[in-house]
N, C-alpha and C positions, 0 to 999 in steps of 0.2 A: 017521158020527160026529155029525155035525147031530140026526139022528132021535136017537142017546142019548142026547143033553146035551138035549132038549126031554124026553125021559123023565123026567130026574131032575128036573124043574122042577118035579113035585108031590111029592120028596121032601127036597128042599133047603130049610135053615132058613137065611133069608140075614140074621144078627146081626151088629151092629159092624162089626169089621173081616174079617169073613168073604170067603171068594176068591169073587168073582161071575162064572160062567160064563154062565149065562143068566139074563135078566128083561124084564122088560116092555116089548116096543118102543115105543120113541119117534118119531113122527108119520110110522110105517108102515114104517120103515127094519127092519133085520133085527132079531131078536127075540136072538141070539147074540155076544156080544161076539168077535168072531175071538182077539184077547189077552187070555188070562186076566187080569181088574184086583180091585184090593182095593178098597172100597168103606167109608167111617165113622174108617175112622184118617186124622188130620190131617196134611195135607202144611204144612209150613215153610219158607220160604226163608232153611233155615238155611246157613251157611259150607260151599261146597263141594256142594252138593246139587245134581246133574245130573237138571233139569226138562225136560219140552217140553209137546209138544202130542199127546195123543193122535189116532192118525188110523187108527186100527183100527178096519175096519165094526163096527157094535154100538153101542147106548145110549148108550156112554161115549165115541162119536166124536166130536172136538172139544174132549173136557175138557182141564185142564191133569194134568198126570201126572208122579210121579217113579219111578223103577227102583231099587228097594233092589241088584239085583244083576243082571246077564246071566243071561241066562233067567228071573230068576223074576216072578210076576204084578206086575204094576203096578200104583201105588196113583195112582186118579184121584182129583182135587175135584171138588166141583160148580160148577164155572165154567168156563164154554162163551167159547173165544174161536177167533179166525181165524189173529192170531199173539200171539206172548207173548214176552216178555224179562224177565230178573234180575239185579239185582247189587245188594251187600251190601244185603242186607236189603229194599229196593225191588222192585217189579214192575212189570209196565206189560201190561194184555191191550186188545186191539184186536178189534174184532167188528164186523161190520154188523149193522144194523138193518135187519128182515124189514120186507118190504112199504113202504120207503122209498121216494118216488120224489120227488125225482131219489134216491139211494141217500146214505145214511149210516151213518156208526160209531159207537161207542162208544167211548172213550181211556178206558180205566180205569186211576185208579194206586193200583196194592196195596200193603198195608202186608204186614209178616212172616209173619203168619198168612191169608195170600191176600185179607183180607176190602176192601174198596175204600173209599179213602181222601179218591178225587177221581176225581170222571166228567164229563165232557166230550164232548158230542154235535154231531160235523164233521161238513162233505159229504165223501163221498167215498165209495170202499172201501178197507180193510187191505190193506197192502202190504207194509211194515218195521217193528220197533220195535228198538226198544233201549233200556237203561240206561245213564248213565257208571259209570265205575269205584267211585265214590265213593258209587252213590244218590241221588243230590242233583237230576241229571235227566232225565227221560225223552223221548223222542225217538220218532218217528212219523215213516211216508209214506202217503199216503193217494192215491188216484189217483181224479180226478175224474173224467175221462174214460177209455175204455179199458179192459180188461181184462187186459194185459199189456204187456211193455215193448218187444213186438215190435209191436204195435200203432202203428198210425200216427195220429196227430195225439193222442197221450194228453197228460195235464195231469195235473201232479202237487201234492202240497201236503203240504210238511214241516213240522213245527212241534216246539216245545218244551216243560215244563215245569217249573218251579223249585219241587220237592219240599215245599223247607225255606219259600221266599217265599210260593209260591200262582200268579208270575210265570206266567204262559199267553202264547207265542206260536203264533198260530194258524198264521202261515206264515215263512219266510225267506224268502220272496223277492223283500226289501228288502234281502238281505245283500249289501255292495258288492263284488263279485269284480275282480281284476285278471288280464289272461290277458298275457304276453307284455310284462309292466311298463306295460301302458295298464288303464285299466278297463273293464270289458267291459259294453258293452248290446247289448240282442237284444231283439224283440217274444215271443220262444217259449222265452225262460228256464225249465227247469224245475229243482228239487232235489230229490234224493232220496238213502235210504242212510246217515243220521247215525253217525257213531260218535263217542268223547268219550274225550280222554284222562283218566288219574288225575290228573293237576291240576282237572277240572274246567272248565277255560277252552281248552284247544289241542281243536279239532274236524275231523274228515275229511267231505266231503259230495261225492255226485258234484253235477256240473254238464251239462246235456244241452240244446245249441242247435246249431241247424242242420245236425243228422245229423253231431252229434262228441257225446263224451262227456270231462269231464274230470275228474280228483283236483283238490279243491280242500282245500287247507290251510288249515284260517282260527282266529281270533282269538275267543273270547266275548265277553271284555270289551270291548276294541277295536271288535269286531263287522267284522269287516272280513277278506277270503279271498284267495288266492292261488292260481294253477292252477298246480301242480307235475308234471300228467303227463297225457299223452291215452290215450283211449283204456281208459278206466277208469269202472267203476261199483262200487256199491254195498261202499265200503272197510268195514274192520273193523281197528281198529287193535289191535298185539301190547299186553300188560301192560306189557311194557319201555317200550314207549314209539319203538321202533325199528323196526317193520315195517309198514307198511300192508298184508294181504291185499285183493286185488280179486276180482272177475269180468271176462276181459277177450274183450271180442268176438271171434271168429273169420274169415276170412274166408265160411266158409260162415254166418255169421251166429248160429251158438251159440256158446254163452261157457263158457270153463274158468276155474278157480281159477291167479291171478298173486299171487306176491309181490313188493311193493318196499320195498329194504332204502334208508331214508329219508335216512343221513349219503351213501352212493355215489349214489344215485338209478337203483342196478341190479335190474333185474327178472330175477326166478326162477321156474321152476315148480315145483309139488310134482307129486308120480307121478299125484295124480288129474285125469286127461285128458277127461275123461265133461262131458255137457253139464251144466253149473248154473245155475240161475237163482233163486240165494238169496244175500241177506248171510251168508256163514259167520262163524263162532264163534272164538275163540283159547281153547281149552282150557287150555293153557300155550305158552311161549312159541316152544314147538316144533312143534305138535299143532294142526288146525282140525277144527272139527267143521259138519255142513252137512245137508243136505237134497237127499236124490236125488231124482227121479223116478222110479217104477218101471214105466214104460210107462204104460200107463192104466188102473193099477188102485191106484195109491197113492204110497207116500214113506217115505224109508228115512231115519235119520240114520247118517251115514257119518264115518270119523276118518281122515286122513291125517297124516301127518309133513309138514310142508315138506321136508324131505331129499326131494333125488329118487331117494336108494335105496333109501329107503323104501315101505309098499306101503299102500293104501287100507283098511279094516276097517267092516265093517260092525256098528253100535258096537246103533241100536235100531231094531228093523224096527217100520216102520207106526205112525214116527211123522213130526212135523216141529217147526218151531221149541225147536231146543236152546237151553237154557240153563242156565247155572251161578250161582248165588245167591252 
């Protein structure tokens, strides 16, 4: 199949929005896009538009990409990030910067038509982002040290930005937490994981000291958090307003998808059992969407029900970072 699709390369006219199967590799990588992608028709973050991250070997690995439909070719941009998020009309793309040392990223935040509105160059690497409900603002994790979250002695570094202000915080972790009705200090405070309700001001973040993890509930304006539950990382809160999704440690040390339903403070699982190590998505207020692993050859995005008689769905293969505009 390889050898035909290089055949046709000296008979294919690749115009506008024409399907790109093969073209010119980039800095040696495969010369074949594995997903067929469209190429010249403009992506929007219009109402409803299910984005991610391209992560199909080929050219167009790493762009941002939307799925007009299941199975059909995918229309990539030209914007190269590590992770991405959306909502109403905002973006937000995160990317390191090659040949950085010590290593850095780029915060990029996009306006509707992908083009970048405000760039931003931290230490660190990409690790999370997100938008609030509203647009208004974007949120980052960045990990200074370490490569992972199974990594030991990693440092992490969240921060903020106020769309409409300009506001830039580089990190929270000045934000005042209380654990247990006291306030909590530690020398190895990290934060990571933002999610932001549709008010704008009520915020989920994990809390990570001394080999515990905690949900913390906090305040914008206020600026000030609350540890409502152990054993919890990288929340994603429902549209209602009522569920916090986690990832929640295992004993064998990989983490599955928990839900806690916020008025009881009871936790649920949904059917998918499989190891995660992503902030998922709330599609609606039923439905998560996430990022698998596919052994060590890629990343799949995947849909579950929270219901647990519900069953997992494999929604876009050989991608990662879902998102809904």
């Amino acid at each position: 199949m390889r050898k035909l699709l290089l055949g046709l390369l000296g008979t294919l006219v690749l115009v506008g929005g024409g399907i790109t199967y093969v073209v010119a590799a980039r800095g040696g990588g495969p010369a074949a896009n594995a997903q067929p992608v469209v190429t010249g028709e403009p992506i929007t973050l219009s109402p409803g538009t299910v984005l991610f991250r391209n992560a199909a070997a080929g050219p167009a690995y790493g762009q941002v990409a939307a799925l007009a439909a299941p199975g059909a070719p995918r229309k990539v941009a030209d914007l190269q990030c590590d992770r991405f998020a959306a909502a109403r009309g905002t973006g937000i793309c995160l990317r390191a910067k090659p040949g950085s040392l010590p290593p850095l990223s780029e915060v990029l935040v996009l306006r509707p038509d992908l083009q970048v509105r405000h760039r931003q160059t931290l230490p660190g690497t990409p690790s999370r982002a997100r938008v609030s409900p509203d647009g208004k603002i974007v949120s980052w994790t960045l990990f200074v040290t370490g490569d992972s979250y199974a990594a030991t002695g990693f440092s992490t570094r969240s921060g903020l930005y106020e769309v409409d202000t300009g506001r830039l915080v580089k990190s929270i972790e000045e934000l005042p937490v209380f654990v247990d009705g006291r306030r909590y200090f530690a020398h190895d405070v990290n934060y990571w994981g933002i999610t932001f309700g549709a008010d704008g001001n009520r915020f989920y973040v994990t809390l990570g000291s001394k080999n515990k993890t905690y949900l913390i509930e906090a305040d914008y304006r206020s600026y000030r958090g609350t540890a409502i539950l152990e054993n919890a990382e990288c929340p994603s809160l429902s549209p209602d307003g009522r569920r916090v999704a986690f990832k929640q440690k295992n004993p064998d040390s990989t983490w599955r998808i928990a839900v806690l339903e916020l008025a009881s403070r009871r936790v649920s699982y949904p059917p998918e059992s499989r190891h995660l190590d992503d902030q998922v998505l709330w599609r609606d207020n039923t439905t998560l969407l996430y990022a698998l692993q596919r052994g060590d050859k890629g990343s799949d995005v995947w849909s579950t029900p929270i219901s647990p008689t519900g069953r997992p769905a494999l929604l876009i293969p050989d991608a990662t970072s879902p998102a809904i505009a």
